[in-house]
N, C-alpha and C positions, 0 to 999 in steps of 0.2 A: 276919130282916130281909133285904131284897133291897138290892143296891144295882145301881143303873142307872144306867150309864153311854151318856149318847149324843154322838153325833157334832155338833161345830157347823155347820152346814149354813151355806157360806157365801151371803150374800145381793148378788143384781150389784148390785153397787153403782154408779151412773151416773154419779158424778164419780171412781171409777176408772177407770172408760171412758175418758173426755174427757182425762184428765190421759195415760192411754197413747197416743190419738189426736194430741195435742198434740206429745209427745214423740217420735212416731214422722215426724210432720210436720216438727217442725225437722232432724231427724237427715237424713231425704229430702232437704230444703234442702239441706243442709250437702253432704250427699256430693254433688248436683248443683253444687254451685259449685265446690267442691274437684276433682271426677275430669272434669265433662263442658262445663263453663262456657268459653268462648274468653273471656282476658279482655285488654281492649282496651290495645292500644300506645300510649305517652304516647313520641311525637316531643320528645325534648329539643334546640334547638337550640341549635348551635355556640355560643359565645362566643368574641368577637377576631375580628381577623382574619386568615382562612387563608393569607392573601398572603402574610405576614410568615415563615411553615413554608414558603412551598413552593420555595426555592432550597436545603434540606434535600435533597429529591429529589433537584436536579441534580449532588451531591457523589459523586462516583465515590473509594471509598478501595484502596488495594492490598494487600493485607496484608502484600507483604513490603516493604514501604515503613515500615508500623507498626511490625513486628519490628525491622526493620534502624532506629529512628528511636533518638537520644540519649534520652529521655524511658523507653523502653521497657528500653535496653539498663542504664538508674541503677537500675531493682529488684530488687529483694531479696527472698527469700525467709526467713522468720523461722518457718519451719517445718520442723523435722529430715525428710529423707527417710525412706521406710520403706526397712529392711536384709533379706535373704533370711529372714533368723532370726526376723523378726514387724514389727511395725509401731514403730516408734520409743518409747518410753517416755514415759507421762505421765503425772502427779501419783504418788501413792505408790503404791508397793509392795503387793502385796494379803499384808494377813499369813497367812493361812489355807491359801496355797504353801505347799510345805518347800523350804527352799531347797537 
């Protein structure tokens, strides 16, 4: 007894065609609008009016006006310095040191 083995010879099939055609056409699309497309500037205009900002501009401040002001000279700091030794201590202790 023979046994014969053959090859299955595929056959073009034309709605595999079309469906690669298809997909290689929107992929085309897609990377032209994504990499090569200019896409067009939407002008938002202002809201209010700008009048009411622009005596902002004309305020000249000093800084050492700021520094030197009561307001500035009342805070506080709530945060430890750091020391040459490392940076101030926060929350626990790592246990995993040897102390």
């Amino acid at each position: 007894m023979a046994i014969i083995v053959e090859e299955n010879e595929r056959k073009n099939n034309i709605f595999g065609i079309v469906e690669w055609l298809v997909f290689l056409l929107i992929a085309g699309i897609a990377i032209y609008y994504v990499f090569f497309a200019q896409p067009e500037l939407v002008t938002i205009p202002a809201t209010g009016n700008l009048g009411e900002i622009a005596p902002i501009t004309q305020i000249v401040l000093h800084p050492e006006t700021v520094v030197q002001g009561a307001a500035f000279q009342a805070l506080t700091s709530t945060i430890p310095l750091p020391t040459p030794s490392g940076p101030a201590t926060v929350g626990r202790t790592n246990p995993f040191i040897a102390p």
